[in-house]
C-alpha positions in Angstrom: 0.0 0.0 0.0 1.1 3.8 -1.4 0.5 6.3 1.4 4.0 8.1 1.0 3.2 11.4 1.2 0.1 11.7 2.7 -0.8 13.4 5.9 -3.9 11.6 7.7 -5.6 12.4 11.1 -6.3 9.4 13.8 -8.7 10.3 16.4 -8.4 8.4 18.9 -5.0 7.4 18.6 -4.3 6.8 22.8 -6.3 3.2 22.6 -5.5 -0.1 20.8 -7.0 0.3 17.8 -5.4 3.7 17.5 -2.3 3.0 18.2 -2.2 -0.1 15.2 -3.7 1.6 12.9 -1.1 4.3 13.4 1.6 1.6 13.4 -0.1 0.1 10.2 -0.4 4.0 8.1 3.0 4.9 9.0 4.6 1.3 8.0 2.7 2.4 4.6 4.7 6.0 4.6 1.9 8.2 6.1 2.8 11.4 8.1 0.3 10.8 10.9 -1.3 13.2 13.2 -2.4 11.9 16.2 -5.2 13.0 17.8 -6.5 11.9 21.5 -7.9 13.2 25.0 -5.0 12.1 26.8 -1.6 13.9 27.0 0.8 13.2 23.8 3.8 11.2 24.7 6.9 12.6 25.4 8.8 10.6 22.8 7.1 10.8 19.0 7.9 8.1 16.0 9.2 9.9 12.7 6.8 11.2 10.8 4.0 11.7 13.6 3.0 14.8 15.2 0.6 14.2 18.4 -2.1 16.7 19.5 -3.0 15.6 23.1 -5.0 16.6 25.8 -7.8 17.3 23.2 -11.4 17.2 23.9 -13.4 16.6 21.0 -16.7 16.7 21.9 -16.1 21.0 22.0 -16.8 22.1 18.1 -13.8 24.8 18.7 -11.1 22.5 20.0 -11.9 20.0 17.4 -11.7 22.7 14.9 -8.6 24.4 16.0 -6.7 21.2 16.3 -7.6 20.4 12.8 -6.9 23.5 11.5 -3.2 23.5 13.5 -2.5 20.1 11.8 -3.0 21.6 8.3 -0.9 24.8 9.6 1.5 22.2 10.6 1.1 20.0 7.8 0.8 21.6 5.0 -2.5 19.6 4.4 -4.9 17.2 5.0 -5.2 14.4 3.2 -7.7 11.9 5.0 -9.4 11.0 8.8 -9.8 8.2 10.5 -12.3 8.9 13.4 -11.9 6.8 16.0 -12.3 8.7 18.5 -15.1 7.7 20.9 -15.2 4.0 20.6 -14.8 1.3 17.7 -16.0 -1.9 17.0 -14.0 -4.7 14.9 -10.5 -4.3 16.1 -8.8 -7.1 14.5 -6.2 -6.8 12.0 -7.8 -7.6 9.1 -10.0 -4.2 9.9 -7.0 -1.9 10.5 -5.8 -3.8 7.1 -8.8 -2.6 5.5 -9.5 0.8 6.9 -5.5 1.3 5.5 -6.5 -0.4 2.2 -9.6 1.9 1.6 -7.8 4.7 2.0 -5.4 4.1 -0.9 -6.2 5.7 -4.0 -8.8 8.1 -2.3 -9.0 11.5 -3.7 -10.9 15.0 -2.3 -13.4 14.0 -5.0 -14.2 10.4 -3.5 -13.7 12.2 0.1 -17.0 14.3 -0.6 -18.6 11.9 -2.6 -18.2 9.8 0.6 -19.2 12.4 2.9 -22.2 13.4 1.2 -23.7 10.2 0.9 -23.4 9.6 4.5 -24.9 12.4 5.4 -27.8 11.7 3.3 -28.1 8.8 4.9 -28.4 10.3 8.8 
């Protein structure tokens, strides 16, 4: 999988599932952005940025992180949202969520977006 290059958010990214996806994206070249209520770590793997002690559930902390990360970025380039709970956990999900985002592009992003929306 092709990710080189691309700068993805994890929300989330304190728990299990959080953590392996991150390990997955980044063994796939993603810069990551980490994104969780607890404190970032003091230590941070190449190519990941954390953003801790950030509570989502606020509409202007969620949008100021996100807006810091394409400050810090440069761009934005997909989200996995994770934060708040997850079911399916295994491997073979993380696999998938990683596989689904290859090839994506703002186009299918929206497409995506809208669809679910019209869905709600």
């Amino acid at each position: 999988m092709k990710l080189a290059g691309k700068v993805l958010v994890i929300t989330g990214s304190g728990g299990a599932l959080g953590q392996a996806t991150a390990a997955t994206l980044r063994g796939c070249g993603a810069t990551l952005a980490l994104i969780d209520h607890a404190a970032a770590p003091a230590a941070q793997a190449a190519g990941t940025v954390h953003y801790g002690g950030i509570d989502l559930t606020r509409e202007d902390a969620a949008r100021s992180v996100m807006e810091r990360v394409v400050k810090d970025a440069g761009r934005l380039d997909g989200l996995i949202n994770i934060a708040g709970g997850c079911c399916g956990n295994t491997p073979e999900h993380i696999a998938a969520i990683a596989k689904a985002l290859e090839g994506r592009t703002p186009r299918k992003w929206r497409n995506a977006a809208d669809e679910r929306e019209k869905a709600a």
